[in-house]
C-alpha positions as CSV (number, residue, x, y, z in Angstrom):
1,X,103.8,122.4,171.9
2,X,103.8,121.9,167.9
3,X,103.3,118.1,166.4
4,X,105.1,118.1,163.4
5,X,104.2,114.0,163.4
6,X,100.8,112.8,165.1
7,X,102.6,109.6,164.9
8,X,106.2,110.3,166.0
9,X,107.9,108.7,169.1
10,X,109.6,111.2,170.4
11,X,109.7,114.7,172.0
12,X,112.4,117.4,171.4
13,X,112.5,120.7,173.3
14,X,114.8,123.4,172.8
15,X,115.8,126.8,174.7
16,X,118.0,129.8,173.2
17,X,120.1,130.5,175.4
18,X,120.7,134.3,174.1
19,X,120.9,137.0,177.1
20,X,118.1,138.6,176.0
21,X,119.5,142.3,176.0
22,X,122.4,142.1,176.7
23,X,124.0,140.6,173.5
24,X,127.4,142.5,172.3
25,X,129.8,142.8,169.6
26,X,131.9,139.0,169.4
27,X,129.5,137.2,172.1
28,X,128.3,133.8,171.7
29,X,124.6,132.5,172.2
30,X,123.5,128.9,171.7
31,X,120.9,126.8,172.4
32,X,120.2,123.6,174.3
33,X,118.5,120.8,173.5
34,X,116.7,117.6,174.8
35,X,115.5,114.3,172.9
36,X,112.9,112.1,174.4
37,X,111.6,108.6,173.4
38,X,108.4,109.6,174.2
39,X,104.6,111.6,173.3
40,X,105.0,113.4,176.6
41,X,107.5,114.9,178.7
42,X,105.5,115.5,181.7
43,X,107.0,114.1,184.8
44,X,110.1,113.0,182.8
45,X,113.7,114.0,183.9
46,X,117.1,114.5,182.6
47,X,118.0,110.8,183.3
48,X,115.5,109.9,180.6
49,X,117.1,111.6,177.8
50,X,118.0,109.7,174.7
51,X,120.0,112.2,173.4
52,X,120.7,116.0,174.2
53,X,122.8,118.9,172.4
54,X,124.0,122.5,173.1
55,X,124.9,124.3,170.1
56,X,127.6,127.9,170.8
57,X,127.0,130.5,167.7
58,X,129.8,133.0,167.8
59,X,133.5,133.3,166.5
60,X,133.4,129.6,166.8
61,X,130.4,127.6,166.1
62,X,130.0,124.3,168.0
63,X,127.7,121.6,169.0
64,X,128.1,119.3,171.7
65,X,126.0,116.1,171.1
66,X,125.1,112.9,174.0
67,X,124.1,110.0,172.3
68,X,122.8,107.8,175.1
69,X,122.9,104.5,172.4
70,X,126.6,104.7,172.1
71,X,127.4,106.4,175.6
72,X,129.6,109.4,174.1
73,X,129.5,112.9,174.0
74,X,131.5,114.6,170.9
75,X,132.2,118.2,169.8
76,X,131.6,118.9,165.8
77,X,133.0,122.4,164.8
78,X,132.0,124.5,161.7
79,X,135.3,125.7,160.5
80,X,134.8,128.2,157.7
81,X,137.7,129.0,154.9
82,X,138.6,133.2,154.6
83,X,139.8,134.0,151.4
């Protein structure tokens, strides 16, 4: 685990999610990721998330945000111009 703040609040873990060796031409890979309001994890769940995101790289880049403040999840897309 890296502290980038000894005095930080909260805890954010991250896995690519990236098929190892079996990436091909036009696949997508993302990653996922978890927010806690908290120094340590251990014997925390998924119920005590404060916020969590998987982000799709590929022909269409996405991330999927839960924002447990506001109770919503939302899609934000990276839409690029081709001249």
């Amino acid at each position: 685990m890296n502290v980038l703040n000894e005095e930080g609040s909260f805890v954010v873990s991250f896995d690519p999610i990236d098929g190892n060796n079996v990436l091909d031409a036009n696949m997508s890979i993302a990653s996922i990721f978890g927010i806690w309001k908290t120094r340590d994890i251990n014997g925390s769940s998924g119920r005590d998330l404060v916020g969590a995101a998987c982000a799709v790289y590929g022909s269409r880049t996405s991330i999927i945000l839960f924002n447990s403040q506001n109770q919503k999840v939302e899609e934000l897309t990276l839409l690029t111009m081709m001249n």
